[in-house]
N, C-alpha and C positions, 0 to 999 in steps of 0.2 A: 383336234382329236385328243390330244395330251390334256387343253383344259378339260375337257367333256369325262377324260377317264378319270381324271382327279378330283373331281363333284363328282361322282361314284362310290369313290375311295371313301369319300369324307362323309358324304351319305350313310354309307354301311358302318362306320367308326360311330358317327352321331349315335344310331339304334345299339350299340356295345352298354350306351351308358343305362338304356331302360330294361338291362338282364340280369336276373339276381340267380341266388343259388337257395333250395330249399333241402335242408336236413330234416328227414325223417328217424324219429328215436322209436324202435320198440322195445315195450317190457310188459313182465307177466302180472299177472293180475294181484296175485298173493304174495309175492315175494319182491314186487319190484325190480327184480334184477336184469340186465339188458339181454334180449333174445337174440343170438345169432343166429345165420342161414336161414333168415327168413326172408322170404320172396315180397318187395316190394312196388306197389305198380302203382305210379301217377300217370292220368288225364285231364285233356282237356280239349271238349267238344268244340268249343266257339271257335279254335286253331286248330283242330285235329292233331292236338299233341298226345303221345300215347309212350311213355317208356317203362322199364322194370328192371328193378336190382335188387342185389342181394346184401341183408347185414352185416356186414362185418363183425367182429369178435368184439363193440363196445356195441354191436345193435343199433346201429345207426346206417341210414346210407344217404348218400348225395345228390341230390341233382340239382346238375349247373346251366346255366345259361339259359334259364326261364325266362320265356313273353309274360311280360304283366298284361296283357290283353286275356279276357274272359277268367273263369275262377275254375279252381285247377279241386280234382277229390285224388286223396292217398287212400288206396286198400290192400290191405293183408288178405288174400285169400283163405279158403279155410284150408287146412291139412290135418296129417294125421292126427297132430298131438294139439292142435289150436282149433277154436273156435275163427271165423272171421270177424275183422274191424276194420273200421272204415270211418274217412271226417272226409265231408265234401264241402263247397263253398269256401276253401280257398283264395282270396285275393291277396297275390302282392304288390309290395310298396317300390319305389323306384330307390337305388341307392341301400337298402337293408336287405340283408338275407335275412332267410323265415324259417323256424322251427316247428316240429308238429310232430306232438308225441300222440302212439298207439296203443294200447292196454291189450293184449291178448290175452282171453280166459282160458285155460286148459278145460277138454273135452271132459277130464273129471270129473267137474264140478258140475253139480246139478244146477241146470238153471230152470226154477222155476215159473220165467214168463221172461217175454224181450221187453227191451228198452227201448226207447227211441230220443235221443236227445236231440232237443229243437235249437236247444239253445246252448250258450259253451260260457265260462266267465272269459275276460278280456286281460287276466293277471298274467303278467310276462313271467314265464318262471326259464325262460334262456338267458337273460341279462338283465342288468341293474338298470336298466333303460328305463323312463318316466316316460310316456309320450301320450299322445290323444288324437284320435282319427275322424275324420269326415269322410264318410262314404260317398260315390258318385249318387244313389238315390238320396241321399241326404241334401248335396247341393246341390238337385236337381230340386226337391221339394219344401225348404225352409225356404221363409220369406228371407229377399237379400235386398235390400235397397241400393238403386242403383245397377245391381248386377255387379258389384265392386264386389273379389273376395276375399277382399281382408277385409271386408266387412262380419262374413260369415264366421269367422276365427272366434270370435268373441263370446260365441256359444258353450268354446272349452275351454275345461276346467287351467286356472293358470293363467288366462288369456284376458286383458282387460283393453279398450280402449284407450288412448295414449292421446294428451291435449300436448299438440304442436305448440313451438314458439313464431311459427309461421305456416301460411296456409299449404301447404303443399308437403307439411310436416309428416314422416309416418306416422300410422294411426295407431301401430299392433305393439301394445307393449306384454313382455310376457315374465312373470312372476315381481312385478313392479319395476323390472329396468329399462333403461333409457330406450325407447323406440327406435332410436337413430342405429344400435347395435343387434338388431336384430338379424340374423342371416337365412335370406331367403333362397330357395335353391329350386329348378324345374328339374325333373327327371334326374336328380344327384348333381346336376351344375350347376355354377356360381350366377346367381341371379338379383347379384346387389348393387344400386346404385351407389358410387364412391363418395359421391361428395354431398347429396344431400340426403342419402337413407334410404331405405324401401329400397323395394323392387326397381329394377331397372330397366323389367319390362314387363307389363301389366297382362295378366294371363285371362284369354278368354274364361265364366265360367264355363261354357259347353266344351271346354276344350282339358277340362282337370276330370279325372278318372277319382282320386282321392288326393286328399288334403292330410299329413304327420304334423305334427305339433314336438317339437321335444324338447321337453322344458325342463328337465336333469338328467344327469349321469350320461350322455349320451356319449358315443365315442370320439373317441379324441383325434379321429380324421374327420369331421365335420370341421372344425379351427373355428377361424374367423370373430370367433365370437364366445364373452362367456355369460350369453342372455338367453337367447335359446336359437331352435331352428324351425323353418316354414319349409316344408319339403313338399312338394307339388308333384301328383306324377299326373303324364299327359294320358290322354285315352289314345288308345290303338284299334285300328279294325280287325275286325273278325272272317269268318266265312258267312255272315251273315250281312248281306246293305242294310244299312238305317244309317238315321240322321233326325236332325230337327230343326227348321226354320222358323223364326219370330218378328215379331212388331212391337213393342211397345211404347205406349204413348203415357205421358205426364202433361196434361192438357194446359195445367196452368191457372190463372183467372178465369173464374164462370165454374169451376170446379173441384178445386184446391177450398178447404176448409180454412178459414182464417188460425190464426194461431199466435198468440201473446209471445213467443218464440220467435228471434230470430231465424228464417231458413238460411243454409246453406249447400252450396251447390258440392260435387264429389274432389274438390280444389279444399273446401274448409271457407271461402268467401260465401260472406252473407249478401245473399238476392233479394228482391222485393218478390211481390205476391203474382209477379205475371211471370214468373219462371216456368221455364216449359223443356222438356226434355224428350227426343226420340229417341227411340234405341231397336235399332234390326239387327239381323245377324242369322247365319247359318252354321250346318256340323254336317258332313257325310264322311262314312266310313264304308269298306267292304276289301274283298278280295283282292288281289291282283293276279295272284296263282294260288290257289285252295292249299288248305294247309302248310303253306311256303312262306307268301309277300302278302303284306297287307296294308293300309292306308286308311287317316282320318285326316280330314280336313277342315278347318274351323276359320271362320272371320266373324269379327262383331263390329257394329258402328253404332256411335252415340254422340250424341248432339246437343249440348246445352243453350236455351236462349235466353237472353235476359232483357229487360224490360228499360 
């Protein structure tokens, strides 16, 4: 009984590390300056999360202890003296809190037609932070060889592939330093092998929500390192089931193109032309208790064979 309550305990401390806090800023349209007592309301459908609060006197308000599962929208309703605003499509990152400023236009002002923005820039104007993000549709749909995802890294900006001094060498080097110092992290925890590099445990892709890159400024409680960071967050279920299950095959001889190239296999060793690779694996996510508990589960297997 004692073990079984303390795998509980430990359970519920694990999910602590994938909750951030989101600070909402509002200000007026003309003047820039911060609006207080203004009625703030964040949700989110996919967890039937739903709360609301009020400005404070720098126009700001707080909310802590966010599921990064599903993407969250902040709205200012309208009143007397504001027009309403509103950003939806919120996703956050595991291990950073996130900022989201709101423009409210005063009723005065004529507005002669609405807006609608589709699209937002990506400039951090909360901190000195350098970073670069992979969205879960992103690793869902760029080509990844292998299904390895530090392979996928190499697409951001900063990010270059890394030639080991032996095969098993990390690959990710980022703004040309040594690969061996790179700090990799899942859900804001330490995820680095000590003595030869990399990861120290290879992260399903079906199983990363998004992928942080932070290649300067970043803050000074990440440590470990002054090359950069690989922040990993895991996906979480929703109120909705899904999942997805796979096969894939690299058949080998009879259908591999020849190639003047050495091939090598996801080790960094060079194979001959009959190399053949399986690769299966599933992902289910859902409910346990609606808008409470929820769970995703992922395994992947792969198979190299050589000739």
């Amino acid at each position: 009984m004692k073990k079984a309550l303390t795998l509980l305990l430990c359970l519920g401390a694990f999910g602590l590390f994938a909750q951030v806090d989101l600070e909402v800023s509002v200000t007026e349209y003309k003047t820039g300056k911060p609006l207080a007592g203004q009625i703030v309301q964040l949700s989110n459908p996919a967890i039937g999360y739903a709360a609301e609060k009020t400005t404070g006197e720098f126009g700001k308000a707080l909310f802590s202890g966010l599921n990064l599962s599903g993407e969250y929208t902040v709205t200012v309703p309208e009143n007397a003296d504001y027009q309403a605003s509103a950003k939806a499509g919120i996703a956050l990152r595991s291990n950073t809190n996130a900022g989201v400023m709101l423009v409210l236009f005063p009723k005065s002002e004529l507005l002669l037609e609405e807006v609608t923005v589709l699209g937002a820039s990506r400039i951090n104007i909360f901190n000195a932070e350098v970073s670069s993000e992979l969205k879960q549709k992103e690793i869902e749909s760029l080509p990844l060889e292998g299904r390895d995802l530090t392979r996928i890294l190499y697409r951001l900006p900063n990010v270059v592939q890394a030639t080991g001094f032996y095969p098993e060498a990390p690959n990710v080097s980022i703004n040309g330093s040594n690969a061996l110092f790179t700090n990799y992290m899942i859900d804001g925890m330490d995820n680095n092998e000590r003595f030869l590099g990399g990861m120290k445990f290879n992260i399903p892709v079906g199983f990363a929500k998004n992928i942080n890159v932070l290649t300067n400024n970043f803050s000074s409680e990440y440590g470990l390192t002054g090359n950069g960071v690989v922040n990993i967050t895991s996906r979480s279920g929703s109120n909705d089931f899904g999942g997805e299950a796979f096969f894939v095959v690299r058949p080998g001889a009879g259908f591999d193109a020849s190639s003047p190239y050495a091939q090598r296999d996801l080790s960094g060793n060079q194979v001959k032309d009959g190399f053949r690779r399986y690769q299966a694996g599933f992902g289910f996510g859902g409910p346990i208790a609606k808008d409470k508990t929820f769970y995703y589960v992922n395994a992947e297997y792969t198979r190299d064979l050589k000739d």
